[in-house]
N, C-alpha and C positions, 0 to 999 in steps of 0.2 A: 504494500500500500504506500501511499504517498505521503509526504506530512500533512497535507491537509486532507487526505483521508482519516490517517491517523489520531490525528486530533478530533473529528466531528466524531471519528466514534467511541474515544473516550467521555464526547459529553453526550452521545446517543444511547449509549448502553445502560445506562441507569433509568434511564427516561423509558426504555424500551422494558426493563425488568420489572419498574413498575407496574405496568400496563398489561404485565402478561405477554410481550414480545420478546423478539432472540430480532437483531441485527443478522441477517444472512450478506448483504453486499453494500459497500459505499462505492460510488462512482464519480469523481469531478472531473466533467469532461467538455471541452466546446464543437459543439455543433451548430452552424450555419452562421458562424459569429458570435453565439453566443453561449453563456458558460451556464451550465444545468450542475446542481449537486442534486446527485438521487440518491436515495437510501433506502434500501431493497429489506422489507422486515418480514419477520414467517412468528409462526405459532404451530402449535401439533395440530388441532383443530381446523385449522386454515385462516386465511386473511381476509375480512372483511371491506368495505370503505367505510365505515365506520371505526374499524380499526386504522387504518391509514391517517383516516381525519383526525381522530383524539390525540396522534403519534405526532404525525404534522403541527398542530395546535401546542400541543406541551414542548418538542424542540424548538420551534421559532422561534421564542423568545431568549430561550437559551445560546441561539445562536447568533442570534443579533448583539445579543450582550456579550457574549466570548469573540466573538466579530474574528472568528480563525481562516478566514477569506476576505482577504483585500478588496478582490474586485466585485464587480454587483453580479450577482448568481440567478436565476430562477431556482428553488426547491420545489423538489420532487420527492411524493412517499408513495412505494409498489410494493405490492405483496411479488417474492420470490416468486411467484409464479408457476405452473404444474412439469414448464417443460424448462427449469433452472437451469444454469453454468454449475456446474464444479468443476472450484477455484481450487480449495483449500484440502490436505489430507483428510480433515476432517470430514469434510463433503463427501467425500468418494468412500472413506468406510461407512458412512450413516445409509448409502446409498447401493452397497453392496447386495448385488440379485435384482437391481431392478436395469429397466429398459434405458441405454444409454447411446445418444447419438455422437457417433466422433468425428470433427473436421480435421482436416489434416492440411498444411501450407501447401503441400505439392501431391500431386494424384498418386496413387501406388493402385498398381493393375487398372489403371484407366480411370480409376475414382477418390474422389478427396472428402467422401463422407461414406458413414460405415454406423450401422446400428446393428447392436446386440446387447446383451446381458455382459453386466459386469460383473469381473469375474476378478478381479485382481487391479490393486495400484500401488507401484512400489519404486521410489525414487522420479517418482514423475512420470514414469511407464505405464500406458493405461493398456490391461488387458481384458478384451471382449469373448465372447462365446456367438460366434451368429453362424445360427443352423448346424450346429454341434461340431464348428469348425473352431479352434481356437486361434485368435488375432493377437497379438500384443503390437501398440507401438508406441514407439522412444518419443519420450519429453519434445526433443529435438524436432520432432515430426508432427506434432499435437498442436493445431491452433486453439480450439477449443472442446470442451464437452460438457454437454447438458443432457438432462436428463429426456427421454422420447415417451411422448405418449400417443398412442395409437387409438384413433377413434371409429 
């Protein structure tokens, strides 16, 4: 993370424990000009907007007054979502056995995305199971992976 990711989720995590939330992502990023902080929250139960809204409401003031972003921002508050990134070690063991999509920076056998069952993550190395084939690939190779759900 960044320092100023860093920082909003030392004042987010309290905020969020209160409420019955877990921080899953902070994001400070500029797109079309202009600078968005999102802060991606989950629950076991799931994310309501009513949960969003109470979240949103209790940090803003918190973060106005810590003022840990110079420039002017839009905030943003998103439930983690059904089909999530896994970022962090933790992500990927909480997530072991379910349906995961993998991108990859450059094609391997003609394709740059691959979805199966996880089945392993170890030093960065994500390995899948699809159609009782086993996959692994290197850190190196992994642009991203979230979670797939199939409807």
């Amino acid at each position: 993370m960044s320092k100023i990711t860093d920082s909003v989720l030392k004042l987010a995590e309290p905020v969020a424990a209160e409420l019955g939330l877990e921080i899953w992502d902070i994001e400070y990023v500029k797109e079309a000009g202009t600078r968005f902080l999102r802060v991606y929250i989950d629950k076991a139960d799931g994310v309501s907007i009513q949960d969003c809204e109470a979240f949103s409401r209790a940090l803003d003031p918190i973060l106005d007054e810590a003022d840990p972003i110079p420039d002017s921002y839009t905030f943003e508050v998103s439930s983690a979502g059904a089909e999530r990134a896994l970022k962090r070690p933790g992500d990927f063991d909480r997530f072991m056995g379910s349906d995961v999509e993998v991108k990859l920076y450059s094609p391997l056998n003609g394709s740059k995305t691959y979805v199966g069952v996880l089945k392993a993550y170890e030093d960065g190395a994500v390995t899948i199971d699809q159609n009782d084939k086993e996959l692994k690939f290197e850190k190196s190779a992994v642009a991203q992976v979230r979670l797939h759900v199939t409807f």
